[in-house]
C-alpha positions in Angstrom: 97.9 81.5 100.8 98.0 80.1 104.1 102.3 80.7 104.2 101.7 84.4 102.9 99.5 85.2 105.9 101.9 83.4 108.4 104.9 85.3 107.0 102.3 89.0 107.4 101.7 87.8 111.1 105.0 87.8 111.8 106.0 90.2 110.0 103.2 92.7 112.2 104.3 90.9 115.2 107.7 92.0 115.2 107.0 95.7 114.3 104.5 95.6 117.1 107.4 94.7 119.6 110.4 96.0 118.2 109.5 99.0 115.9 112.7 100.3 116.0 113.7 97.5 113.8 111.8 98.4 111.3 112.7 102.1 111.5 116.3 101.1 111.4 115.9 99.2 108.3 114.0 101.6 106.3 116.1 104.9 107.6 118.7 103.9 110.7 120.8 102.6 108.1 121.4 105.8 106.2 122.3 107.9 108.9 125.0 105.2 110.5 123.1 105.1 114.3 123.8 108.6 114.7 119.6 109.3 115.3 117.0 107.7 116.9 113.5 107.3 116.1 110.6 109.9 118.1 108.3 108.7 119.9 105.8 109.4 117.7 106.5 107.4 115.4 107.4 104.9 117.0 103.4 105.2 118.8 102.0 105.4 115.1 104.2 102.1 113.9 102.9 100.1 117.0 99.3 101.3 116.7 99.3 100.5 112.7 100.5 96.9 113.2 98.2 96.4 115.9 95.6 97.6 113.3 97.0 95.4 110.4 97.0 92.3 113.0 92.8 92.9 114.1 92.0 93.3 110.2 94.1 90.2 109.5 92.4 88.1 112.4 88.7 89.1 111.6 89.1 88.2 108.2 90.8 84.8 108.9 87.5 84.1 111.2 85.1 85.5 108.7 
């Protein structure tokens, strides 16, 4: 159990910093490059992992 929340951590951790990763993987790769992310979504992807990463450190402490 302890591995599966290490790999989520990081997993949030890196979306936090470099969201356009994850966009990249999930949509950049159709499209070649030839768009970018909005900033949007890019503001929604950082603000959910930051969520995911507060529910996932109060319920390690609880």
């Amino acid at each position: 159990m302890r591995t599966l929340f290490f790999i989520f951590m990081i997993l949030c951790i890196i979306n936090f910093c470099f969201p356009k990763f994850g966009w990249y993987l999930r949509y950049g790769w159709i499209s070649r490059g030839e768009t970018e992310p909005s900033r949007p979504y890019m503001a929604m992807v950082r603000m959910t992992s930051l969520l995911m990463l507060l529910v996932a450190f109060t319920l390690t402490m609880a």
